[in-house]
N, CA, C and O of each residue as an XYZ file, in Angstrom:
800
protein
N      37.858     35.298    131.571
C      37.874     34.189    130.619
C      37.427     34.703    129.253
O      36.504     35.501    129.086
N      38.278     34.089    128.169
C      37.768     34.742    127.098
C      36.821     34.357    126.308
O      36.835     33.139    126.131
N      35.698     35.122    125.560
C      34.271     34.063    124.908
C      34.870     33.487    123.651
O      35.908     33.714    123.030
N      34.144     32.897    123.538
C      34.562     32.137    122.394
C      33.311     32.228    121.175
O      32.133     31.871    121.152
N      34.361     32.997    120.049
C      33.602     33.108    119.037
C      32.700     32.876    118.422
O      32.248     31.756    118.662
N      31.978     33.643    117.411
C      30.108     32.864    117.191
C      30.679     31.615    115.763
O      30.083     30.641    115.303
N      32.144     32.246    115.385
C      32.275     31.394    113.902
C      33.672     31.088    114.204
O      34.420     31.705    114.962
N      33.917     30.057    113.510
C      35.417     29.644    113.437
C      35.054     28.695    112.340
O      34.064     27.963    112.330
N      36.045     28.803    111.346
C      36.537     27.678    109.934
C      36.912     26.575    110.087
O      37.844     26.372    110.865
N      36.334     25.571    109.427
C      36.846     24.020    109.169
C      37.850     23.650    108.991
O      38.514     24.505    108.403
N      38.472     22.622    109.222
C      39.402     22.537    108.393
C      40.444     23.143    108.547
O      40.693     23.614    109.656
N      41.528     23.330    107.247
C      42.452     24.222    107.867
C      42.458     25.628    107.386
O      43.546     26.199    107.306
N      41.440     26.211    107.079
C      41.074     27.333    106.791
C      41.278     28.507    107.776
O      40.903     28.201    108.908
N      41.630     29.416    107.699
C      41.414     30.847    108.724
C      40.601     32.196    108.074
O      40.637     32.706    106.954
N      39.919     32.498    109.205
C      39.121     34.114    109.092
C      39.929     34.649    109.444
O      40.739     34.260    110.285
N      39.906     36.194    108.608
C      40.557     37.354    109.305
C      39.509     38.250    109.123
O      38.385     37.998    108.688
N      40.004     39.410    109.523
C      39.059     40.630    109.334
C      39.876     41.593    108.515
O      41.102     41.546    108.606
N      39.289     42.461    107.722
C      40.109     43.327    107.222
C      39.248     44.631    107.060
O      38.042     44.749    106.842
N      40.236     45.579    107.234
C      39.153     46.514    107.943
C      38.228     47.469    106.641
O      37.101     47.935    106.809
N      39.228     47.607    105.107
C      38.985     48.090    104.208
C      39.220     47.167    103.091
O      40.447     47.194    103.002
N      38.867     46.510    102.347
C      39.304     45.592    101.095
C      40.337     45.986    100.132
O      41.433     45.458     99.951
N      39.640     47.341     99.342
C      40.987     47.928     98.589
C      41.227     49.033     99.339
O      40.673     49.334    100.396
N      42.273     49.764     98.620
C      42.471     50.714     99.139
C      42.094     51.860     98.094
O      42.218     51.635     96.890
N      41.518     53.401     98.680
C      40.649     53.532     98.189
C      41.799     55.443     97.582
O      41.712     56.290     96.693
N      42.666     55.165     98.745
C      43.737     56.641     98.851
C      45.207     56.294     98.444
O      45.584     55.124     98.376
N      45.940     57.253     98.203
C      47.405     57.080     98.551
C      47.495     58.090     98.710
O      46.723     59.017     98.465
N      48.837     58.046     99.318
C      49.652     59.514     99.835
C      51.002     59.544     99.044
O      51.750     58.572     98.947
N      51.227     60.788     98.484
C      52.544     60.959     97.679
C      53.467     61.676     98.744
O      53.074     62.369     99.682
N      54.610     61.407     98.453
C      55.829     61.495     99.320
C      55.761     63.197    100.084
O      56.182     63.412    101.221
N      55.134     64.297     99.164
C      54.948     65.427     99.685
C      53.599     65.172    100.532
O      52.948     66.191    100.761
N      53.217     64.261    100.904
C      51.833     64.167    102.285
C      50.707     64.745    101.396
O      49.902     65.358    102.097
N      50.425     64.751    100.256
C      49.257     64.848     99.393
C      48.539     63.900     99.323
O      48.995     62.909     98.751
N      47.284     63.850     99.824
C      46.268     62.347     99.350
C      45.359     62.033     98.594
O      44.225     62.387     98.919
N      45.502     61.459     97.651
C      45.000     61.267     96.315
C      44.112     60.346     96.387
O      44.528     59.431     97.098
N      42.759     60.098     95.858
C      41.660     59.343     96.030
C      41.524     58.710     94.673
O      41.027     59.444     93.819
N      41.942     57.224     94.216
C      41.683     56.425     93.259
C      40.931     55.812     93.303
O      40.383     55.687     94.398
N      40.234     54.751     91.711
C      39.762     53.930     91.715
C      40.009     52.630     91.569
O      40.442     52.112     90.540
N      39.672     51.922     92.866
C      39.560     50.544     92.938
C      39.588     49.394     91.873
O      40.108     48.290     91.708
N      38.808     50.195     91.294
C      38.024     49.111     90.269
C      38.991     48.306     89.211
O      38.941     47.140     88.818
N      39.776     49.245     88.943
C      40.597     48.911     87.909
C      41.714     48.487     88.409
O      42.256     49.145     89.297
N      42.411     47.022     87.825
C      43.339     46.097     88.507
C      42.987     45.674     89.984
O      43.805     46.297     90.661
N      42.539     45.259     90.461
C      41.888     45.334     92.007
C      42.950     44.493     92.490
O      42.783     44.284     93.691
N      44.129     43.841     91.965
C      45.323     43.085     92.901
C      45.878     43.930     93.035
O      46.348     43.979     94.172
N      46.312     45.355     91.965
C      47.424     46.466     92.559
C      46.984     46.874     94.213
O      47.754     46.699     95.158
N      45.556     47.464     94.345
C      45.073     48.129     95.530
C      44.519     47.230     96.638
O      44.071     47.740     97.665
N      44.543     45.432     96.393
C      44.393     45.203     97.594
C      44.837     45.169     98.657
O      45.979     44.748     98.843
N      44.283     45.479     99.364
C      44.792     45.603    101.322
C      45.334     44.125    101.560
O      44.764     43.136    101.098
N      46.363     44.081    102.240
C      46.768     42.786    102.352
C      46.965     41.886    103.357
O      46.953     40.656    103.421
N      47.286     43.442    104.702
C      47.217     43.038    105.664
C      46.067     42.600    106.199
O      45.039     43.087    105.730
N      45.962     41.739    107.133
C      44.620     41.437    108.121
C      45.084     41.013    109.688
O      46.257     40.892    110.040
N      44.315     40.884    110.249
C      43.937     40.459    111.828
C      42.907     39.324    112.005
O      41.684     39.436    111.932
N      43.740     38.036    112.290
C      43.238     36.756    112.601
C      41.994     36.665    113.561
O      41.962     37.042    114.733
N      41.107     36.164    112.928
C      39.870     35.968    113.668
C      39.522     34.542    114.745
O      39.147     34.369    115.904
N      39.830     33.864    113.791
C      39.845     32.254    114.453
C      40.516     31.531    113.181
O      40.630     31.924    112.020
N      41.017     30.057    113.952
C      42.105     29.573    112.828
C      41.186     28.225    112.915
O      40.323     28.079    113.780
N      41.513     27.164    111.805
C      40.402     25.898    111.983
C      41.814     25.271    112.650
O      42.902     25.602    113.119
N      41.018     24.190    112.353
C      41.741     23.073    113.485
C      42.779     21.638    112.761
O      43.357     20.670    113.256
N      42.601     22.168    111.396
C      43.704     21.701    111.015
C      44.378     22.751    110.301
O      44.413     22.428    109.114
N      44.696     23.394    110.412
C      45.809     24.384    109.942
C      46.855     24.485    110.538
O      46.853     25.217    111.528
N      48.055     23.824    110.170
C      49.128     23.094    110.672
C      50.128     24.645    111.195
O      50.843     24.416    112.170
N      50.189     25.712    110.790
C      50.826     26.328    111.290
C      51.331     27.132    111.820
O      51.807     27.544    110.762
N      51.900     28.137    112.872
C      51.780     28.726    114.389
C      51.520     29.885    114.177
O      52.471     30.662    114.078
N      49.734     30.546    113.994
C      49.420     31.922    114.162
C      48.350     31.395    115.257
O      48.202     30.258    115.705
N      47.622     32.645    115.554
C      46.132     32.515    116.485
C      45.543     33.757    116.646
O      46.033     34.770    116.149
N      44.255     33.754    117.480
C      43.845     35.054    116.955
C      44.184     35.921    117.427
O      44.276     35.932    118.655
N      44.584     37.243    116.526
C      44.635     38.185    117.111
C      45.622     39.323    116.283
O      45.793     40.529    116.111
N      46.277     37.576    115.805
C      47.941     37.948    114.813
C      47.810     38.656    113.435
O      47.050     38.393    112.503
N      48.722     39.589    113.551
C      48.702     40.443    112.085
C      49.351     39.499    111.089
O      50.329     38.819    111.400
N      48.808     39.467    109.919
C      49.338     38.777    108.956
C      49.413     39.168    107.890
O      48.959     40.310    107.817
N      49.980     38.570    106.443
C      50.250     39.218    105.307
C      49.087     37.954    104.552
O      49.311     36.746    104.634
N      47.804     38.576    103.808
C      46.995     37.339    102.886
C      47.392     37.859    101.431
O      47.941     38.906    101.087
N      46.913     36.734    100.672
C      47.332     37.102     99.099
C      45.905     37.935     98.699
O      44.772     37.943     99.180
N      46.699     38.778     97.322
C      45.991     39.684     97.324
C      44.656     38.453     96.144
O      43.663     38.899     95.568
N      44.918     37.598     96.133
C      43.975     36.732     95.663
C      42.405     36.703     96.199
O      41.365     36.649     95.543
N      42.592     36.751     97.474
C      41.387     37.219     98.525
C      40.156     38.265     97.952
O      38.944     38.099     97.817
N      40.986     39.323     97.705
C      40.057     40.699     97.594
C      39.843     40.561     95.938
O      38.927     40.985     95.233
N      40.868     39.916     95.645
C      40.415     39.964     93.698
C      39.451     38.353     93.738
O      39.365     37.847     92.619
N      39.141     37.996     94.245
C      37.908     36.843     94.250
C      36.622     37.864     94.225
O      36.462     38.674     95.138
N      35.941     37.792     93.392
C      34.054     39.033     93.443
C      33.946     38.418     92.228
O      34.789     37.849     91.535
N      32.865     38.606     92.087
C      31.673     39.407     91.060
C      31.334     40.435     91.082
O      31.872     41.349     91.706
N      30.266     40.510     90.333
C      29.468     42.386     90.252
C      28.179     41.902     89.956
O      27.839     40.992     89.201
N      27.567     42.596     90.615
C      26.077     42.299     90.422
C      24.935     44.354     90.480
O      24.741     45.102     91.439
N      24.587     44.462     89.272
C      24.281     45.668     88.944
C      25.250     47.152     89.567
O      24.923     48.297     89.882
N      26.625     46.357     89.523
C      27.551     47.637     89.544
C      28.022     47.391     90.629
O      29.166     47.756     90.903
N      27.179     46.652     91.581
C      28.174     46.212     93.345
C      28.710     45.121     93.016
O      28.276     44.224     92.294
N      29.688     45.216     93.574
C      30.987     44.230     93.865
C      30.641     43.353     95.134
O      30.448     43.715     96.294
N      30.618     42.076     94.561
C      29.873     41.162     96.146
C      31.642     40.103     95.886
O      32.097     39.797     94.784
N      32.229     39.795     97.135
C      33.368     39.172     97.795
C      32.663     37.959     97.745
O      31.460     37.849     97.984
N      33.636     36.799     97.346
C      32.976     35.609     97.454
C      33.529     35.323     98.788
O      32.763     34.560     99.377
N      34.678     35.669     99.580
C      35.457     35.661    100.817
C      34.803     35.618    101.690
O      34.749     34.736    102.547
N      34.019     36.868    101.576
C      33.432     37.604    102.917
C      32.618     36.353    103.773
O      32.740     35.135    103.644
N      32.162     36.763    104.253
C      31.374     35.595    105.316
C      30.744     36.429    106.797
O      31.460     36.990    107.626
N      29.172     36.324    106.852
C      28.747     37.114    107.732
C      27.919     36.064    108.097
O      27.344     35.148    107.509
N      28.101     36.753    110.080
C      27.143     35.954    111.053
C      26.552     36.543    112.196
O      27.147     36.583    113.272
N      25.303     37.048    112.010
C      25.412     37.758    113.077
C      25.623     39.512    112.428
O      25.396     40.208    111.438
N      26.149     39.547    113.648
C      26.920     41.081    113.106
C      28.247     40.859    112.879
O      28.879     41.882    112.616
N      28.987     39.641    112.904
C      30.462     39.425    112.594
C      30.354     39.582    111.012
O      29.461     39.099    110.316
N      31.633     40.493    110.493
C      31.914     39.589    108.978
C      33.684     39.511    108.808
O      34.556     40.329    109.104
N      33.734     38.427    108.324
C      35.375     37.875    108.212
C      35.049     37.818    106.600
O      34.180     38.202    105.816
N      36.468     36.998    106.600
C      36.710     36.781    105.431
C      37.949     35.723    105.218
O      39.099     36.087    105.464
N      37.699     34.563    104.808
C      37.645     33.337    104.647
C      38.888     33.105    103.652
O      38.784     33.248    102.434
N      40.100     32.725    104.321
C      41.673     32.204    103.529
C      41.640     30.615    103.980
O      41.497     29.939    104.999
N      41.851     30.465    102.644
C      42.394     28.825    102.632
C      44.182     29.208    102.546
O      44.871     30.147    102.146
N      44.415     27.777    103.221
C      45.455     27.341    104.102
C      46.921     28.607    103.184
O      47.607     29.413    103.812
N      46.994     28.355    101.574
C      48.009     28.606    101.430
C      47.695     30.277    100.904
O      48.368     30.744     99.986
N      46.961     30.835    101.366
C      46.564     32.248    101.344
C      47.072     32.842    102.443
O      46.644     33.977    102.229
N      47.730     32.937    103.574
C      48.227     32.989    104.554
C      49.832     33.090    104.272
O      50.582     32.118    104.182
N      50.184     34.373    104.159
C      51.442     34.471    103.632
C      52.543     34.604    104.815
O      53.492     33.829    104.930
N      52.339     35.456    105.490
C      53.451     35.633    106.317
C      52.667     36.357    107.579
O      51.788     37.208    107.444
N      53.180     35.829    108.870
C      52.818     36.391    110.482
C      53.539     37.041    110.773
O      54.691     36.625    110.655
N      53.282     38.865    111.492
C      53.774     39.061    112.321
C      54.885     38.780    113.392
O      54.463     37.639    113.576
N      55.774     38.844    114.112
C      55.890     38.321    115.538
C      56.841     38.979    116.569
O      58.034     38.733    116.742
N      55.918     40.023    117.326
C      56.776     40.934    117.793
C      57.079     42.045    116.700
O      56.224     42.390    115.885
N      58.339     42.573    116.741
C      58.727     43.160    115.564
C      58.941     42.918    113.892
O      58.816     43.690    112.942
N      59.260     41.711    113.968
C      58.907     40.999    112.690
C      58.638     40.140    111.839
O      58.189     39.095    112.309
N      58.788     40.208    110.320
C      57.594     39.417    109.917
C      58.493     38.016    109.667
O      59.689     37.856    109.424
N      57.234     36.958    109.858
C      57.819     35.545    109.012
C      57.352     35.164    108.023
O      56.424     35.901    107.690
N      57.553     34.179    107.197
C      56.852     33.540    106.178
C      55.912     32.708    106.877
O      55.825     32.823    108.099
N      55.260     31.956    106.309
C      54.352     31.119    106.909
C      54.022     30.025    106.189
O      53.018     30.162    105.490
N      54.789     28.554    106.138
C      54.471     27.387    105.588
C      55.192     27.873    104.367
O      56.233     28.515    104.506
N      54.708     27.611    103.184
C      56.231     27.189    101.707
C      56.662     28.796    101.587
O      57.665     29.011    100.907
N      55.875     30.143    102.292
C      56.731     31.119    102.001
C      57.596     31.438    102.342
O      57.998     31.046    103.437
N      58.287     32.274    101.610
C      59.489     33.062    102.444
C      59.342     34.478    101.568
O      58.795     34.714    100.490
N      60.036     35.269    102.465
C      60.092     36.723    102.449
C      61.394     37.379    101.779
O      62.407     37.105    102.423
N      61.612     38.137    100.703
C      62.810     37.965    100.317
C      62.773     39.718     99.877
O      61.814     40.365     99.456
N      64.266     40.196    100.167
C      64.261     41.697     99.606
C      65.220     42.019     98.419
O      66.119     41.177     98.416
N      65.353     42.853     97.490
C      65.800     43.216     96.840
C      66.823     42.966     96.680
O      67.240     42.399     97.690
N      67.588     43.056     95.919
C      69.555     42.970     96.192
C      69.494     44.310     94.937
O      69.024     44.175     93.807
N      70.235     45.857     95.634
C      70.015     46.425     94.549
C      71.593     45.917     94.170
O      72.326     45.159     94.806
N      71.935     46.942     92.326
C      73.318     46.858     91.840
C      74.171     48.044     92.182
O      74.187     48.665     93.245
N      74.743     48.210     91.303
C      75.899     49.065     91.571
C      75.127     50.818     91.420
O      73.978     50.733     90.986
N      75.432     51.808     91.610
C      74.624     53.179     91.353
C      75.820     53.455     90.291
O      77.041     53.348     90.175
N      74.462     53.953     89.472
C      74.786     54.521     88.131
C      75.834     55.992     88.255
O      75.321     56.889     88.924
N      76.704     56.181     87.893
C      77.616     57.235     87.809
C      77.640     58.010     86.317
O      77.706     57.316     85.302
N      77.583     59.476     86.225
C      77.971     60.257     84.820
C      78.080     61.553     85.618
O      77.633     62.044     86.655
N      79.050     61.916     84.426
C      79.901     63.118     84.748
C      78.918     64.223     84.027
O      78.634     65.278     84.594
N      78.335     63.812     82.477
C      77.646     64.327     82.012
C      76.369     64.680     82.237
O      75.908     65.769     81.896
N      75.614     63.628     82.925
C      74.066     63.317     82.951
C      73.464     63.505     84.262
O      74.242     63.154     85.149
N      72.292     63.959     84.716
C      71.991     63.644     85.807
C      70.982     62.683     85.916
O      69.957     62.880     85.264
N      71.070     61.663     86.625
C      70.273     60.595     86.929
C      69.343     60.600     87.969
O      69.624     60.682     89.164
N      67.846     60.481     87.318
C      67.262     60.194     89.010
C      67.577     59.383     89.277
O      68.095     58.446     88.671
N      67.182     59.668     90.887
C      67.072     58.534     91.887
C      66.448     57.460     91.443
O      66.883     56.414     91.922
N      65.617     57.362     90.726
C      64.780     56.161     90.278
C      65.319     55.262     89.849
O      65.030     54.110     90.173
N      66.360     55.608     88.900
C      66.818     54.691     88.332
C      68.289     54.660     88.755
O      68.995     53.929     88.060
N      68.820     55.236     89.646
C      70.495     54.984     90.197
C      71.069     53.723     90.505
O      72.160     53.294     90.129
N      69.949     52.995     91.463
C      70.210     51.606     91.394
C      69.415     50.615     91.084
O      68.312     50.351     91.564
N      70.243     49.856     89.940
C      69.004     49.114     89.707
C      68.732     48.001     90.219
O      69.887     47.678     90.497
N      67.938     46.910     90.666
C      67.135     45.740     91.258
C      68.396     44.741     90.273
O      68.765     45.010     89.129
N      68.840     43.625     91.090
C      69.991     42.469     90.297
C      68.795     41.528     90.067
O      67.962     41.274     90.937
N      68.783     40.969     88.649
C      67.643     40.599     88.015
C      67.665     39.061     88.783
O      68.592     39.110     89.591
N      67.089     37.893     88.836
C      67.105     36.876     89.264
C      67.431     36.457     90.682
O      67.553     35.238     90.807
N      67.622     37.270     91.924
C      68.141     36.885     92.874
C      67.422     38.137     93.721
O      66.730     39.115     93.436
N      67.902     37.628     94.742
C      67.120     38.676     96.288
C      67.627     38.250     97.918
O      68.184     37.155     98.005
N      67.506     38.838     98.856
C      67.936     38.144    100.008
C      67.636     37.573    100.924
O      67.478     38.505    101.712
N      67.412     36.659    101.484
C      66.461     35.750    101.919
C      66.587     36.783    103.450
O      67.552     37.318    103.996
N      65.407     36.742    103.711
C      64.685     37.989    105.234
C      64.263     36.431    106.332
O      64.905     36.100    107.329
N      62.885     35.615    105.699
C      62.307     34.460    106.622
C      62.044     34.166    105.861
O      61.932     34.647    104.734
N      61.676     32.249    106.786
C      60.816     31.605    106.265
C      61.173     30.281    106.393
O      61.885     30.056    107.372
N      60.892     29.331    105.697
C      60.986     27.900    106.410
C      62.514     27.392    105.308
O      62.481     26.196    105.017
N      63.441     27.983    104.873
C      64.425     27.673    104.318
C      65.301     27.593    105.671
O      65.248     28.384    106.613
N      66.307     26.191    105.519
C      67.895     26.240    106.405
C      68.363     27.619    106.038
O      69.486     27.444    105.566
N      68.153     28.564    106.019
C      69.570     29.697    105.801
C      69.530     31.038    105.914
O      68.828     31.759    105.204
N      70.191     31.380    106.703
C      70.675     32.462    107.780
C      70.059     33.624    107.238
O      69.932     33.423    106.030
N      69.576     34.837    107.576
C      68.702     36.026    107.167
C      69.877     36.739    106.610
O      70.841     37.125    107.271
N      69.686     36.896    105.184
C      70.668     37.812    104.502
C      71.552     36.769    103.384
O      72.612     37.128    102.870
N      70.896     35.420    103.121
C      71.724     34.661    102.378
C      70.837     35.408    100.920
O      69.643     35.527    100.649
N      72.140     35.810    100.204
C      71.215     36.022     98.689
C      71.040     34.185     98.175
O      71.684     33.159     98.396
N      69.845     34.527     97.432
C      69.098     33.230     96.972
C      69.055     33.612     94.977
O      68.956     34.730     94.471
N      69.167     32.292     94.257
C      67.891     32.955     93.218
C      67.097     32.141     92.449
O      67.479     30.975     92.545
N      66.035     32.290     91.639
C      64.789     32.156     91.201
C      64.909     32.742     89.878
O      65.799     33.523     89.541
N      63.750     32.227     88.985
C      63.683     32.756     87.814
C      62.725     34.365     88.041
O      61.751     34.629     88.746
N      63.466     35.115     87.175
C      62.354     36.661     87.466
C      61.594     36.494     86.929
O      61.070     37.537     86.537
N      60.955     35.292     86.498
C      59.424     35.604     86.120
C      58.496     35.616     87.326
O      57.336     36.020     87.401
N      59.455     34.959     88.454
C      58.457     34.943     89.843
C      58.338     35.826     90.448
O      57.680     35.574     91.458
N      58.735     37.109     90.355
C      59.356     37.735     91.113
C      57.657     38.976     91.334
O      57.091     39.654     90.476
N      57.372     38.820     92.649
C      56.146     39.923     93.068
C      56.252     39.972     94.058
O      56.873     39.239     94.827
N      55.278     41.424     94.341
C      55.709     42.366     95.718
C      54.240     42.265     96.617
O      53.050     42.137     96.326
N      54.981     42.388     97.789
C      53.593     42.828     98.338
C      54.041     44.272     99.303
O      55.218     44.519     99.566
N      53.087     44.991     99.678
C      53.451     46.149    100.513
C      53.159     46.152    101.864
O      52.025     46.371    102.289
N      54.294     45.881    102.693
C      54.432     45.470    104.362
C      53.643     46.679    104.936
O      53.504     47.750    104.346
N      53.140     46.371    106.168
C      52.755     47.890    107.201
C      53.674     49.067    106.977
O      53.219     50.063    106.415
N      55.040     49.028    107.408
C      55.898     49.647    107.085
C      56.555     50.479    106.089
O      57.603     51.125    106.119
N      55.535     50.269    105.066
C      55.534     51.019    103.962
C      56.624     50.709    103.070
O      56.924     51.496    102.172
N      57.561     49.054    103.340
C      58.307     48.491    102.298
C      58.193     47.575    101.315
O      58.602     46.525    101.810
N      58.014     47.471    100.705
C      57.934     46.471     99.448
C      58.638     45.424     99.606
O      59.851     45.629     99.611
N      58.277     44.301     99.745
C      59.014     43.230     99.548
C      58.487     42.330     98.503
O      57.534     42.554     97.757
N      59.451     40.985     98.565
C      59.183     39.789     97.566
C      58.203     38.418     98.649
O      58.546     37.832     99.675
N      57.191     38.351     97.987
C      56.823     36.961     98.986
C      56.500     35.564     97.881
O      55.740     35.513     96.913
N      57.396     34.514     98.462
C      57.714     33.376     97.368
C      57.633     31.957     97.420
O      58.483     31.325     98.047
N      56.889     31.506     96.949
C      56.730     29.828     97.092
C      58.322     29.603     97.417
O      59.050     29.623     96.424
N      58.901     29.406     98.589
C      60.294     28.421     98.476
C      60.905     27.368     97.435
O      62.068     27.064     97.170
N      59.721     26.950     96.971
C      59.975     25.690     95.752
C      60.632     26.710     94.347
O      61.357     26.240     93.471
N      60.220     28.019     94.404
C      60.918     28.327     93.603
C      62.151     28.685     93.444
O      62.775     28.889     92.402
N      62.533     28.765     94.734
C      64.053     29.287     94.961
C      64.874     27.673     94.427
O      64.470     26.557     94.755
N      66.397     28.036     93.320
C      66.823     27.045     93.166
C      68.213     26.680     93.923
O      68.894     25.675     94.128
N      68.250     28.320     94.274
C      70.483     28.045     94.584
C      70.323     29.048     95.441
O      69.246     29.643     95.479
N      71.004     29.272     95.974
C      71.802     30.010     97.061
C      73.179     30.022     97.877
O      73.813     29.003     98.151
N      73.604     31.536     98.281
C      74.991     31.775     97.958
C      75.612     33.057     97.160
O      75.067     33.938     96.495
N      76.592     32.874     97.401
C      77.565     34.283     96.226
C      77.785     33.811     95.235
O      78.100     32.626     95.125
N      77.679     34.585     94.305
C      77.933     34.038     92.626
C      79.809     33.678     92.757
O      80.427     33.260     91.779
């Protein structure tokens, strides 16, 4: 039988745990690992993923504990500083437990099985690149061969009617990433912002 936790959230709030806040390394494509600082921009380097601790009891929608999830990087950029330490207003300790405390629409996208969903007004949306740049003269990086089609993306999940792979679009001022386990970048998006969808 399983125990039942020393803490669980009100409301419709959820704890997760996260095992590192920012991230403190990266690795460049040649397997080199580079040690940055946090400090500066702290939404670029927050960790985003977490592992559900307990969910409250009104939180209307289908994770539980245990489930990997995607939180906003809003979470880890919530602190102060107090003589140079960085104190989490999130965090939350009991005991020897410490979580860290998402309200309802901080809860971006679940796990399930192999993959991910949105969760409540999000949805998950990927790139639509354009055409690759061609010259006879020039050589082009890769970087810039194809470029991102400005205003639109392809709908992956989420609580929209429409089929995985419908391009959608939105104004690009909305347009932000978060970085999956998997090491892909995606778009995660209030649905309300999406206006049309379809082929041009």
């Amino acid at each position: 039988m399983e125990t039942q936790s020393a803490m669980k959230p009100v409301g419709s709030n959820v704890f997760v745990t996260i095992p590192e806040a920012l991230q403190t390394t990266i690795k460049t494509k040649n397997g080199v690992e580079l040690y940055i600082d946090p400090s500066f921009e702290p939404e670029q380097w927050a960790i985003t993923t977490a592992i559900v601790h307990s969910v409250g009891d009104r939180f209307t929608h289908n994770i539980k504990k245990g489930d990997e999830v995607m939180v906003s990087y809003l979470m880890v950029a919530d602190y102060y500083t107090i003589d140079g330490e960085r104190i989490f207003n999130r965090v939350k300790r009991y005991n020897n437990e410490v979580v860290w405390e998402a309200e309802e629409f901080m809860v971006l996208a679940v796990k399930k099985e192999t993959e991910w969903e949105g969760v409540g007004k999000w949805v998950i949306l990927d790139d639509i690149k354009g055409e690759e740049l061609k010259s006879s003269f020039l050589i082009i990086p890769d970087s810039v061969q194809t470029k991102v089609l400005k205003g639109c993306g392809k709908f992956i999940s989420g609580n929209l009617d429409l089929p995985s792979g419908t391009k959608v679009y939105f104004n690009e001022m909305f347009r932000s990433y978060y970085k999956f386990p998997e090491g892909i970048d995606r778009m995660i998006m209030d649905k309300e912002l999406i206006f049309a969808y379809g082929d041009e």
